[in-house]
N, C-alpha and C positions, 0 to 999 in steps of 0.2 A: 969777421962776418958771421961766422957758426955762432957765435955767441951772441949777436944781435940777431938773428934768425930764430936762433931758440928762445930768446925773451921776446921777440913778437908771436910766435910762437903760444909762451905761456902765456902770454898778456890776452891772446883767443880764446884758450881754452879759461883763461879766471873768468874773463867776460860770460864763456858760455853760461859757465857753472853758474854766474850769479842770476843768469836768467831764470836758468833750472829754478833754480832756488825761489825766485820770488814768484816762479808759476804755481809751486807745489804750496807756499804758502797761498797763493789764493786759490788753489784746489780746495783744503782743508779747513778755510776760511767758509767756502761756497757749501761744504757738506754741514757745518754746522750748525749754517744758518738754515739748512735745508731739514735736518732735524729739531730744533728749536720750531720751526714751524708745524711741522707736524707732531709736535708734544702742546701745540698749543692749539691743533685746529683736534686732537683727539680729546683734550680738556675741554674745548666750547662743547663738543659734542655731548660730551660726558654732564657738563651743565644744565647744557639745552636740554637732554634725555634728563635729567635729574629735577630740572623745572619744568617739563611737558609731563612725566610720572605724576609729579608732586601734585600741579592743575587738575592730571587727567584722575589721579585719586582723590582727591579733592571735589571734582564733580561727581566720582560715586557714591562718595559720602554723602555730598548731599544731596542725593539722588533716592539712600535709602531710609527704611520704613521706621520710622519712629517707632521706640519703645513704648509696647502697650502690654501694659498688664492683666488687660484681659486675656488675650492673648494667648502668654502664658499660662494662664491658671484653668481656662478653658479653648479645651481644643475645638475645632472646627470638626463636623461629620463629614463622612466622603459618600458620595452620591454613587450608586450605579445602576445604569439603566441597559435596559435589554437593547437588540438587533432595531427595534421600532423607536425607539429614544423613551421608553414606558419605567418609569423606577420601579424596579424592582429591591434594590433594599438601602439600608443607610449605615454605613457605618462610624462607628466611634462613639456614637450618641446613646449606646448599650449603657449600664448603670455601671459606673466605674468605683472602685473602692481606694480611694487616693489618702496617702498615707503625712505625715509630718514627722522630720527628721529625729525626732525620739523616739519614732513606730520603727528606725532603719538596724536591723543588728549589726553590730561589728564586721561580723561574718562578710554578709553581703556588700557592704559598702569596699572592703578590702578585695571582694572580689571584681567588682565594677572598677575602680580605682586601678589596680593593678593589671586589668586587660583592656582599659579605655583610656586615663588619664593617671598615670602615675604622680607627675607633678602639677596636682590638681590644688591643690593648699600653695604651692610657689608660687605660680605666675599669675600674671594678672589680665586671664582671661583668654591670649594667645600664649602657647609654647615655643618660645625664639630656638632651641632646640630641633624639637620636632617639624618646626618650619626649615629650618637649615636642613635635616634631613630629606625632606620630603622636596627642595628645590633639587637636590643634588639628582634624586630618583627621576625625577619631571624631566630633567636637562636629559638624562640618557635612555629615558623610555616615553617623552610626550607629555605633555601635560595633562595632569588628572588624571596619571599613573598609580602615585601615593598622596594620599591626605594626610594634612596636619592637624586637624580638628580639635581641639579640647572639648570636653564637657558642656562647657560655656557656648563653645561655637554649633554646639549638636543642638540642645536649648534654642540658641536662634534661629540655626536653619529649619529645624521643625515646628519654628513659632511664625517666622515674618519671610524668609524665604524661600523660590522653586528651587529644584534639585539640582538645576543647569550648570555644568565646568567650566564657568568663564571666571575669569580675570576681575571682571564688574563685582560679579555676584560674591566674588572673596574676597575681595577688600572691604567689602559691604558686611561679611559676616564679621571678619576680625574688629573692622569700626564697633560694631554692634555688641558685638563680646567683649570686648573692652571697657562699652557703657555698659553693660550687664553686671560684669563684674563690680565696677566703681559703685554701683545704686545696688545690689544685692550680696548679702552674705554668702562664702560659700555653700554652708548648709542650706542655705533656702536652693540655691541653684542645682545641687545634687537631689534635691527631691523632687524640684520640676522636673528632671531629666528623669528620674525614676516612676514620676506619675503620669510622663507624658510617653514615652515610648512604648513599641509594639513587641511581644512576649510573641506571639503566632494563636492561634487558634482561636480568636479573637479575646482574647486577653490585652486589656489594654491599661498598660501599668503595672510594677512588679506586683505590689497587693491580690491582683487578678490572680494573675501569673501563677504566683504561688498557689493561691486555690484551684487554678483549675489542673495542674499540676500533680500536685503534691497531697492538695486536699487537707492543706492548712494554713495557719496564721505566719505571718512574718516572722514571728518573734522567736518560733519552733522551726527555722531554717539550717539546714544540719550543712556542712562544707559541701559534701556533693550536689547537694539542692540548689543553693548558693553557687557554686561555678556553675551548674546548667544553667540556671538563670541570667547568668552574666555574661553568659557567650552565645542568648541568644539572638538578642536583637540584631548585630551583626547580618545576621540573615535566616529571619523567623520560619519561615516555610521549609527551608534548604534544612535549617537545623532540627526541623518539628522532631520532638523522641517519637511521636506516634507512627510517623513515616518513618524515619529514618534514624532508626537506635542507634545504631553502627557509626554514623556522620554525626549524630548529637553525643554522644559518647566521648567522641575524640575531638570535639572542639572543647567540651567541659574540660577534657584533661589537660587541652591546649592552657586556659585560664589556671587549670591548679597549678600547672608548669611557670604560667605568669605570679601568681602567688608566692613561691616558692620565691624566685631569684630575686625578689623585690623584698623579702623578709620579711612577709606576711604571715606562713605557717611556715613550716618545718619540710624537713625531706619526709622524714617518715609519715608525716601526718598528708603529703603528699602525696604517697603512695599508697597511701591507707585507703584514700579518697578514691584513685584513679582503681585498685582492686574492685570497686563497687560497679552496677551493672545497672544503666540506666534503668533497662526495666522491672528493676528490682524493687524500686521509689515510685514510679508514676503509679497514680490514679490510674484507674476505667474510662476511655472517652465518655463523656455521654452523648447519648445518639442522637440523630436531628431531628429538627423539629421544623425548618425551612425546605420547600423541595428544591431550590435553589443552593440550599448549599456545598454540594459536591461540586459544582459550577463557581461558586465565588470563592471557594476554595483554589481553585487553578487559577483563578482571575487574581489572589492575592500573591501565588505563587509569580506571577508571569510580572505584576507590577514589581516586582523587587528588580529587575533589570533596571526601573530609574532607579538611580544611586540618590540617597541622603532624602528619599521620600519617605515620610511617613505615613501611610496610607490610612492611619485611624484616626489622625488630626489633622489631617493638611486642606481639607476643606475642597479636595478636589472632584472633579465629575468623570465617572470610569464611562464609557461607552462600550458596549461589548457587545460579540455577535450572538448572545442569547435567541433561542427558538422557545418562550416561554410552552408552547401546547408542548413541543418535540420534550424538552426535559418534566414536563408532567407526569406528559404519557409511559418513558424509561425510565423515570422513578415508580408509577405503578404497575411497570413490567416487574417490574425484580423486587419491589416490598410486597408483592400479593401473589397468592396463587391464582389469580385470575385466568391468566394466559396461560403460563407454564406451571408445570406439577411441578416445584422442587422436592429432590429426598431429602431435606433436613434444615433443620435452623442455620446449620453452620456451611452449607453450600453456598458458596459465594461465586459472584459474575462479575463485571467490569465492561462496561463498554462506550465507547465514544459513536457523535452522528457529526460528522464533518461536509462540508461544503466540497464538493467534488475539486470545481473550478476555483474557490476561492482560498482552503484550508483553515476558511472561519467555523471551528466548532460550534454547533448548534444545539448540542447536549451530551451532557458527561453523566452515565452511571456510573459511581465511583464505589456501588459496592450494596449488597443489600443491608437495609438499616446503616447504612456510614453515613456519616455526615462530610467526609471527605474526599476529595477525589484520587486517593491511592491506585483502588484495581484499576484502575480506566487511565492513571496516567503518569505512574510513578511505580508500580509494583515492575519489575522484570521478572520473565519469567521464559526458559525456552518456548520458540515458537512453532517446534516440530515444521509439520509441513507444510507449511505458509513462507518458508523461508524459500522456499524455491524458486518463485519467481523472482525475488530479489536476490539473489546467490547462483542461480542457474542459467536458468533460459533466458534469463533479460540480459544477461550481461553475451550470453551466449548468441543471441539475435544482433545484439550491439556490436560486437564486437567480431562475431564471424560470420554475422549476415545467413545465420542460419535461416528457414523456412519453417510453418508450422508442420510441414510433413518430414523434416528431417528424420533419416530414420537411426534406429538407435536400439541396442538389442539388450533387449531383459533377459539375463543369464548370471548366473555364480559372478560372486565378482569381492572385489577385497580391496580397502585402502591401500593406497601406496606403500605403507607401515604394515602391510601386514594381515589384521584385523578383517573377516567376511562381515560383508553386509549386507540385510536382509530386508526382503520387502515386507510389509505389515500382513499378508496373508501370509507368508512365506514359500510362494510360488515364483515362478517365469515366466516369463509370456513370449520367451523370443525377440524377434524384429517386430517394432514397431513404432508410431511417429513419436515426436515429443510431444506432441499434442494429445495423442491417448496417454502416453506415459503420465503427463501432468493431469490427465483427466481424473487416472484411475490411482495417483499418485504412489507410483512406484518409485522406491528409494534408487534403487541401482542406477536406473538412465539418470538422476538427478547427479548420481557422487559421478558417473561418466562425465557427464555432462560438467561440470564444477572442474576437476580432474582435465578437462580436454582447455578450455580459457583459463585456468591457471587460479591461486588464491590470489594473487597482486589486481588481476581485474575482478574480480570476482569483488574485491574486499571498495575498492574503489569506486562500482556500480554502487553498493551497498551506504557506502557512508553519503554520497550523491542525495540520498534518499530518507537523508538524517537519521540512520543507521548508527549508534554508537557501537563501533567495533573496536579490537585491538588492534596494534598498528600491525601484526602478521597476524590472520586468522589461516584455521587448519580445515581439513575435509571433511568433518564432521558439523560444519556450518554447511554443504550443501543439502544437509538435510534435518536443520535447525537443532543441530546439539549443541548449543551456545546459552547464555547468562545474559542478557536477556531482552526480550522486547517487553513494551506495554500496548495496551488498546489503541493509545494513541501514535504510539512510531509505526506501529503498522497499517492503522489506517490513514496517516501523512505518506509512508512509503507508496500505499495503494493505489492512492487518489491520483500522484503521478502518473501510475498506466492510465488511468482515466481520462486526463487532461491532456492528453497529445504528447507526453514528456516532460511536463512543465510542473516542478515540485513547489508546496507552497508550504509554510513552516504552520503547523497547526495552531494556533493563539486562539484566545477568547475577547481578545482589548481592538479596539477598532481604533480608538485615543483615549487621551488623559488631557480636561481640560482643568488650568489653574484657576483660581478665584480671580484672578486679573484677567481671564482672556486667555491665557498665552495656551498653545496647544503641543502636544505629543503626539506625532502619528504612530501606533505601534503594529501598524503591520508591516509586516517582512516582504520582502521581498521577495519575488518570484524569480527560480532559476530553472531555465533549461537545462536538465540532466539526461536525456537521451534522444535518441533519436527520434522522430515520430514515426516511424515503421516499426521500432521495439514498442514502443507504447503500446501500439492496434495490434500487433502482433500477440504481444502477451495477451493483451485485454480478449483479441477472439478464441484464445485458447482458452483463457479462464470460465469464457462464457460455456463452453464446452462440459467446465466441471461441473455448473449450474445445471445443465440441460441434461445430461448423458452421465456424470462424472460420480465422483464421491460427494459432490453438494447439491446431489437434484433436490431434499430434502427443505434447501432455505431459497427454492425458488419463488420469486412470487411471481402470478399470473400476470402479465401487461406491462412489466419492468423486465427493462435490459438489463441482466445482471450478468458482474463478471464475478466471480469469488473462489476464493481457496480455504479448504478444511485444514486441521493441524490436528496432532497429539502428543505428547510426549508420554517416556515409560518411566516407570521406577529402575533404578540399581537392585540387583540381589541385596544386598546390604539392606537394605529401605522394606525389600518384601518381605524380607526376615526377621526385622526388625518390631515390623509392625503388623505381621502376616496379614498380608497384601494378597486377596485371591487372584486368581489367573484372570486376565482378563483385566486387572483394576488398572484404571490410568490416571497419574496427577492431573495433569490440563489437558483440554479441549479446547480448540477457538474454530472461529470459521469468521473472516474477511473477506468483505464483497461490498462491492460500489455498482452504480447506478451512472447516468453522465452527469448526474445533480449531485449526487449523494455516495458517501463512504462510509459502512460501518463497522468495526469490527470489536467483535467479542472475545470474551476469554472468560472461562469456567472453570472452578479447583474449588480448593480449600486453600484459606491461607498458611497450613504450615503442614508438614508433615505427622502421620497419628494415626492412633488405632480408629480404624472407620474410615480414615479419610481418604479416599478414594472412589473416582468417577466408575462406577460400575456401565456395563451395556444398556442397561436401561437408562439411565442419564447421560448417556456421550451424545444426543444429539439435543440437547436442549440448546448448545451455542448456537445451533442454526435455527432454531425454533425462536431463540429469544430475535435472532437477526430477520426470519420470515415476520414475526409480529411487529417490529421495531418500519421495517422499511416498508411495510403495506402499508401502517398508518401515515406514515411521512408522507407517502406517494399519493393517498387519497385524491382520487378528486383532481389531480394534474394532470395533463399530458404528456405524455411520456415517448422521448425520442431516443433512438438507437447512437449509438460510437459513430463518428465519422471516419469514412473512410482515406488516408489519406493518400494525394498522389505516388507518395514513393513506392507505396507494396502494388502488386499486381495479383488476382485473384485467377487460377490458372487449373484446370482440370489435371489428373493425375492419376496414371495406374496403381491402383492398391496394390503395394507391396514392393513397387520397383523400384532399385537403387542402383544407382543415383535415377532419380525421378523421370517417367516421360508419357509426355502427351497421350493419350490413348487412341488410337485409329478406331477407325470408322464402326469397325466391327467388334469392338470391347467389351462385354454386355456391361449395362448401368449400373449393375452391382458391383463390379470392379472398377471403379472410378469413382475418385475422391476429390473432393474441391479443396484447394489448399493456399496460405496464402505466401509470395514472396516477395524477398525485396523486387525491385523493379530494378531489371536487368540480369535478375540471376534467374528467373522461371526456366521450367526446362524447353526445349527445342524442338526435341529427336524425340518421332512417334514411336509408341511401342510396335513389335511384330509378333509380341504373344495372343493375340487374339486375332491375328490376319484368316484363319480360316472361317470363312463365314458360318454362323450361329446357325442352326436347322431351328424347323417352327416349332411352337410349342402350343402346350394343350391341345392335341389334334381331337377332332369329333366327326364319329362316322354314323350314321342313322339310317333304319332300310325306314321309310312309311308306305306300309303293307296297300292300305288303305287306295291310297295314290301311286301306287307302285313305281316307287324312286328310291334314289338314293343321295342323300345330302351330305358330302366332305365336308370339314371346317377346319381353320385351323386360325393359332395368332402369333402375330409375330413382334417384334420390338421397330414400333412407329417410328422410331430415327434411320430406323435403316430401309423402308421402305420407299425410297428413292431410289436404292442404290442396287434393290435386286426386284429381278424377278421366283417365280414359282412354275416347278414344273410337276405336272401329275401322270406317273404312270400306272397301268393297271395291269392285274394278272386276274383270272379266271381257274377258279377251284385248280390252285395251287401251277399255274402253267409261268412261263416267262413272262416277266415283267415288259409291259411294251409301254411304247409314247402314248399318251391318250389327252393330253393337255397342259397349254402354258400359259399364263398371265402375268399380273399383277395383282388379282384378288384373292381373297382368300377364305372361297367359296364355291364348289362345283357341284351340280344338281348332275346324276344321270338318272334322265328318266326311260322307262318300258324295261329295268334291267329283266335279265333271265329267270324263272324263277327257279326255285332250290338249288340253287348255283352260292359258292365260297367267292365272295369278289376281294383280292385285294389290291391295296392302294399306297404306292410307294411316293413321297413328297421330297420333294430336291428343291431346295433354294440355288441358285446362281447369281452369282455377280454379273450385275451388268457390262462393268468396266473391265470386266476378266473372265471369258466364256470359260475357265478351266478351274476357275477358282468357286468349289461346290460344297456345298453342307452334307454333313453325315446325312443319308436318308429318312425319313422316320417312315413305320408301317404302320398301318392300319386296316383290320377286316374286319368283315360285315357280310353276314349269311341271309340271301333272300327266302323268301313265301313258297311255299306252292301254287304255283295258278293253276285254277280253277277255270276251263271252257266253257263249263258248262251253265256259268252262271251268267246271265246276257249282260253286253256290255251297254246294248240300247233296251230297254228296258221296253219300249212301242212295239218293236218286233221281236217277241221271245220266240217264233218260231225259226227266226234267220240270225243266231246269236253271231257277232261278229270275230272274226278270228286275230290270235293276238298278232298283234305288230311287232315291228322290229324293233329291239332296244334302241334307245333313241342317244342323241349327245346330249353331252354336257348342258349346261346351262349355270348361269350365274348371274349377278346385278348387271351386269352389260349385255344380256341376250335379246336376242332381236323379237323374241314371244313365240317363236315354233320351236322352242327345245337347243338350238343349233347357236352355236359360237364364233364370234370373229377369230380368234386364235382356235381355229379347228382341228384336233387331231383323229387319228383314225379309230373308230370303234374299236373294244372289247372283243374279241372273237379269235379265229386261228391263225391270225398276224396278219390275213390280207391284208389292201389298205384301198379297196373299191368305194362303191357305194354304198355296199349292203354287209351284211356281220359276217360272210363265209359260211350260215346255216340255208339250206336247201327247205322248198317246202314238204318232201318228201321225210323230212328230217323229222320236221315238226307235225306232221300227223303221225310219225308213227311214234315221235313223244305222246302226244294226245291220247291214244291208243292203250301206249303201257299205263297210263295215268288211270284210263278209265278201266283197266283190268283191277 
């Protein structure tokens, strides 16, 4: 039975097993089929994407611009018209000196080749290469990361199409490059590409190029001339030698380096090359001859943000916020002595006129006699103390909700490092607000101030404000000892306090429109960068500097100006160098806006040298050129003040008290400051330094003989004459002071006094609301007449003269017409307090008596 037990047994378990078995075989059955299918719906996909590509390239092809040889061989001019849509110039349409590849030296084509198109003779029009690299870039940075351009595809896009990073537009160029190549010789194509592209300066075409340059022929192009040449188009403005020797410099050696690896020249002939000094080789700019062109100068600078534009053949229409009178008129501020005495030929200015609200420049002085706009928007240069507002107090309102009465104490003081630092008089001034400090612009409360908010906000306000800073700046930016501003970052920072906080990138381009219609917006965008309480706040202290400060000088009459002065010093090294008399300063600027308008200057020399130095007699031309500049702008408009906005609170304030309070009732007006703060921090708690009430002032005491009276005056401060009354007592040739009168006026007549009698008069203020609370007394006396008996007082009856009367009361503007007062006190006399003075008539005849002895 065990053994038929155990073979039914096994006969279950073989059963099971074979079940097993033929589940797992249609497990693995089911997953294969389930892969097979999706190797085959990921291939339709792959298809269908490889036949929708195919279509969808295929539409852009024939979508794009047929091959024209006009085209080619003549470029299109680009239009720019001012703020009113008025053309003001044309470019590209200048006389071009275009060359044929026989005219090309060895030299130069080895340098273009090797820093553009290396395998320019290989391929046939697109680089399969260079595409493969440049997908790989696109995939991990975006596309339109890196370009793969050939020569070929440069030729087209600056012949047939816009600069735009689509997809469309670059299948469109490689189709098109393609047929380029197939219907043109290399050589012919490398010349189009050399005749048609932008050199900067308006050079257009290497031929140009080289002459405006170099100031010669093609054919006389020596290696260094040649790589500057070929590494400038890349970015003609950015690389100009004339701006920027140092950046044109180091892309030239960029290309000999390309030279080099590519087996064009040698190492040594490399280095032979890269030892040379751009400014060793250029030509003399020549000067302008357009007053527009410091102005199209930034405008060429600013179009090179569209990529693969060529702005001297692309046939396009620049739009731009030109103020054609405003750049007339600051071209013949700074070419003439008209307005300003300059000391000398080589005294240079810079300066920009910005649109407060908008950040559309309206005119760039780029320098006297330039033709380019350098000083005004590309020079850096420290900007002493102008830096303040943006390093100090803004970030210091923003951030700790300071007030413009914070107070803050000018005294000895030293960078954290060590180092004193000194005010430009080299005085103290104590305690006092940040508002005088920045008025009278003292160094110290600034590096405090900078020192208390930290460099991390300090540094972080500042970049907000398109500030190019280092990523840690040190303490010596809170009082602008940094590398560098230009006219233009200062007055883009400025314009912000102006605009409620609201910063706008300074440009000259409103759009770029194509030959097809299509458009470029190129204005930037507006960013809220602080608070609107920092904004108002800075702005009414600045106005401070205009009115009261270090910049009363560039005020003008009828405009709201807010502005800050600046200077910077020489190093010992530098005065020594070039013996620098006492007193001499490299730069002066002064920055100031209007609610319309922002201007700011800068005045130097451009380099260091013997002479070159702002003496006291020319440190204030920057405000001079900024008072001429913004009268004429303002001509003729209406002119409104800074808005106030809800956040600050405008709040009275005792001069001097810290932490800040209220002044009570009895303050006098010259110790009370109006200040402004944020809203919610104003101070509370009245002061108690002026609780003792004020005594009158200017007292006037008068005998008229004539009329035989006597007339008190006195005056007092009209705010407080609610709150108190006046009391008058009197004393008789030197006796005890007694009551003899109280009111509210401040005026009392006593008529019939004594005569040759000393009367004085002692005056007390009292609070009404506090009978204990009394003003110091003031005195005052006054010597009466002699009377005379004898001379008749009725003139009808001289034989019955009448005899004198009794000193009479007071009297004043409320007196009823007989002498006598509603606040009545007791006559002048031996302290009774009857009806009569306490003299007898026995008294007075035998006065009488001795008189007539």
């Amino acid at each position: 039975m065990s053994e038929n037990y155990r073979t039914r047994q096994e006969r279950r378990a073989l059963k099971e097993n074979k079940t097993e078995k033929k589940v797992n075989v249609k497990s693995k059955s089911s997953a294969r089929k389930l892969f097979k299918r999706i190797v085959f719906i990921i291939f339709m996909i792959g298809v269908i994407g490889v036949v929708a590509g195919g279509i969808t390239a295929v539409a852009f092809i024939l979508d794009a611009p047929k091959l024209d040889a006009a085209a080619l061989e003549i470029p299109q001019s680009t239009k720019v018209y001012d703020r009113d849509k008025n053309l003001i110039a044309e470019l590209g349409n200048e006389k071009r000196t275009n060359i044929t590849y026989d005219e090309i030296p060895k030299v130069l084509e080895d340098a273009v080749l090797a820093t553009e198109d290396v395998r320019f003779y290989d391929h046939f029009g697109i680089d399969l290469f260079r595409i493969g690299g440049a997908i790989i870039a696109n995939v991990k940075n975006g596309f339109g990361s890196q370009g793969a351009s050939t020569i070929t595809q440069q030729v087209v896009k600056l012949s047939f199409l816009s600069p735009e990073k689509t997809v469309k537009r670059k299948v469109q160029e490689q189709w098109l490059a393609i047929q380029l190549d197939a219907k043109y010789s290399k050589q012919q194509i490398l010349t189009m590409y050399l005749n048609k592209i932008n050199y900067g300066n308006k050079s257009y075409g290497v031929a140009k190029a080289a002459e405006t340059y170099f100031g010669k022929d093609l054919k006389d192009l020596e290696l260094p001339e040649a790589a500057l040449l070929a590494g400038l188009p890349q970015r003609p403005s950015g690389y100009d030698p004339y701006k920027y020797p140092d950046l044109a410099e180091k892309r030239r050696n960029t290309v000999l380096s390309y030279m080099e690896m590519h087996g064009k020249i040698t190492k040594e002939q490399a280095d032979a090359a890269k030892a040379t000094h751009v400014t060793d080789y250029i030509v003399k700019k020549e000067e302008k001859t357009n007053p527009h062109d410091a102005f199209i100068d930034q405008v060429l600078e600013e179009i090179e943000q569209v990529k693969d534009l060529d702005v001297l053949s692309s046939g396009v229409s620049i739009y731009t916020t030109l103020d054609p009178n405003a750049q007339k008129f600051v071209e013949k501020v700074l070419d003439t002595n008209e307005y300003i005495k300059y000391p000398d030929d080589r005294f240079q200015a810079g300066l920009v006129v910005l649109d407060t609200k908008t950040g559309e420049l309206l005119a760039i002085g780029g320098g006297r006699h330039q033709s380019t706009s350098y000083f005004a928007t590309d020079m850096k240069r420290q900007p002493g103390s102008t830096a303040k507002p943006i390093f100090d107090y803004g970030p210091a309102i923003e951030h700790l909700q300071w007030s413009t009465y914070h107070q803050i104490v000018d005294e000895p003081h030293t960078y954290t490092n060590g180092p004193a630092v000194k005010n430009w008089d080299g005085r103290y001034k104590g305690q006092m607000s940040i508002r005088d400090a920045l008025a009278d612009s003292r160094n110290i409360p600034a590096l405090k101030t900078f020192q208390e908010i930290g460099p991390s906000k300090s540094r972080e306000f500042a970049a907000k404000l398109g500030v190019k800073v280092e990523d840690r700046i040190n303490e010596a930016y809170s009082i602008g000892g940094f590398n560098g501003m230009s006219p233009m970052d200062q007055a883009g920072a400025y314009s912000a306090f102006g605009n409620n906080g609201i910063y706008t990138k300074p440009h000259t381009i409103r759009k770029v429109v194509f030959p097809d219609g299509r458009e470029i917006d190129m204005q930037p965008e507006q960013e809220v960068v602080m608070k609107d309480y920092t904004a108002f706040m800075v702005t009414d202290m600045l106005k401070s500097v205009v009115k009261s400060g270090t910049g009363r000088s560039a005020n003008v009459s009828g405009v709201h100006i807010a502005g800050k002065t600046g200077s910077t010093n020489f190093d010992d090294e530098t005065k020594k160098k070039y013996d620098i008399p006492k007193g001499g300063i490299p730069d002066v600027w002064f920055t100031g806006y209007s609610p319309d308008y922002t201007i700011s200057v800068w005045t130097g020399y451009s380099e260091h040298g013997k002479g070159n130095y702002i003496s006291s007699k020319s440190s204030g031309i920057a405000k001079q050129v900024f008072k001429v500049v913004m009268s004429e702008i303002t001509k003729g408009e209406k002119q409104r003040d800074f808005t106030v906005p809800n956040s600050v609170v405008k709040s009275p304030v005792v001069k001097g008290s810290n932490p800040p309070k209220l002044p009570s009732v009895f303050t006098p007006s010259d110790q009370v400051v109006y200040e402004y703060f944020v809203k919610g921090t104003e101070p509370t708690e009245t002061s108690d330094q002026f609780d003792t009430v004020p005594p009158v002032q200017n007292v006037e005491v008068n005998y008229d003989n004539e009329a035989n009276k006597i007339v008190l005056k006195w005056q007092y401060d009209e705010k407080l004459l609610e709150r108190v009354s006046f009391v008058v007592n009197t004393a008789i040739n030197n006796s005890n002071f007694i009551p003899y009168w109280s009111g509210k006026e401040m005026t009392v007549t006593i008529t019939d006094p004594y005569p040759e009698s000393l009367y004085g008069f002692e005056i007390v203020v009292v609070d009404d609301t506090n009978g204990e609370n009394v003003s110091e007394p003031v005195v005052a006396n006054i010597e009466t007449s002699i009377f005379d008996p004898l001379a008749p007082v009725n003139p009808t009856d001289p034989e019955n003269p009448t005899e004198p009367t009794e000193p009479g009361s007071p009297s004043n503007d409320n007196s009823n017409g007989n002498g006598q007062n509603n606040n009545k006190k007791p006559n002048p006399g031996n302290g009774d307090t009857g009806n009569n003075n306490g003299i007898s008539e026995e008294d007075i005849e035998e006065l009488i008596n001795l008189i007539r002895q």
